[in-house]
C-alpha positions as a printed Julia matrix, in Angstrom:
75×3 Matrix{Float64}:
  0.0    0.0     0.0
  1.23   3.54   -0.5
 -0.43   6.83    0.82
  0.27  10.49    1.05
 -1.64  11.79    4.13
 -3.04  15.26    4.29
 -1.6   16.21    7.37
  2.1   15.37    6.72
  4.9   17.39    7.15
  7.23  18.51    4.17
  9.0   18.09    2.26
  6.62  15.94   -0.37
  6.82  12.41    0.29
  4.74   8.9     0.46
  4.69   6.12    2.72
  4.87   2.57    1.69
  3.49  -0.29    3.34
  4.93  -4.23    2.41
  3.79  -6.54    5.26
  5.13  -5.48    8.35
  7.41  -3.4     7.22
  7.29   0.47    6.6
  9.04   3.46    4.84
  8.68   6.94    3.83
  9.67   7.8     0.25
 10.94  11.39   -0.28
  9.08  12.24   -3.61
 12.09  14.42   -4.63
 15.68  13.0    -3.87
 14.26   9.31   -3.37
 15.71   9.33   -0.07
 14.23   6.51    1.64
 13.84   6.3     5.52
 12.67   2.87    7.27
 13.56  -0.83    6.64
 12.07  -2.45    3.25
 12.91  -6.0     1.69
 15.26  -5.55   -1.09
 13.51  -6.48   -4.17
 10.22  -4.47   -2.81
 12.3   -1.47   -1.94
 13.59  -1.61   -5.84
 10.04  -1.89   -7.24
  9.0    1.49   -5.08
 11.33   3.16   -6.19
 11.42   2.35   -9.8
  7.53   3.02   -9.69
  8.55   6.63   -8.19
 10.88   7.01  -11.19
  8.07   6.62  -13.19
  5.32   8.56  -11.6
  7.13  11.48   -9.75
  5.58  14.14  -11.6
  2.22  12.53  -10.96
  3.12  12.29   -7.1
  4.3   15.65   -6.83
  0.38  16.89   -8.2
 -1.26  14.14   -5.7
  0.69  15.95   -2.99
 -0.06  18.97   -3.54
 -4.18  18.33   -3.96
 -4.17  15.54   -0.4
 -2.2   18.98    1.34
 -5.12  21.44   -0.05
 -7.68  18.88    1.21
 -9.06  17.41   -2.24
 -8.66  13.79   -3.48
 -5.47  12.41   -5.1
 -5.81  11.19   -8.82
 -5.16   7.47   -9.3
 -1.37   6.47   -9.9
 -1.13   3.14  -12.16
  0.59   0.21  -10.47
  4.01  -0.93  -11.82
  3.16  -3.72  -14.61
């Protein structure tokens, strides 16, 4: 699961959920803070490669209180 949460702090990141394990994705740098498997962790951030742009507009609606748009999964 990954979310962006309206009352986060900046700068814009995401947090990523893989079993019981948890990170925060910084949406900018990548920087990564919290313990992920290996091969999940690479998916993430391969799917923030893709989609940053996309993030950064989801950010900014969830911190002005409207919905974020739909991001497509990694295929």
């Amino acid at each position: 699961m990954i979310g962006i949460f309206p009352r986060d702090h900046v700068p814009p990141h995401f947090h990523a959920v893989y079993g019981e394990y948890q990170i925060t994705v910084d949406v900018e740098s990548g920087v990564v803070h919290g313990d992920f498997p290996k091969r999940a962790l690479r998916l993430v951030l391969e799917w923030l490669d893709l989609h940053k742009h996309e993030l950064l507009e989801d950010w900014n609606l969830v911190r002005a209180g409207q919905p974020a748009k739909k991001i497509a999964p990694l295929e």
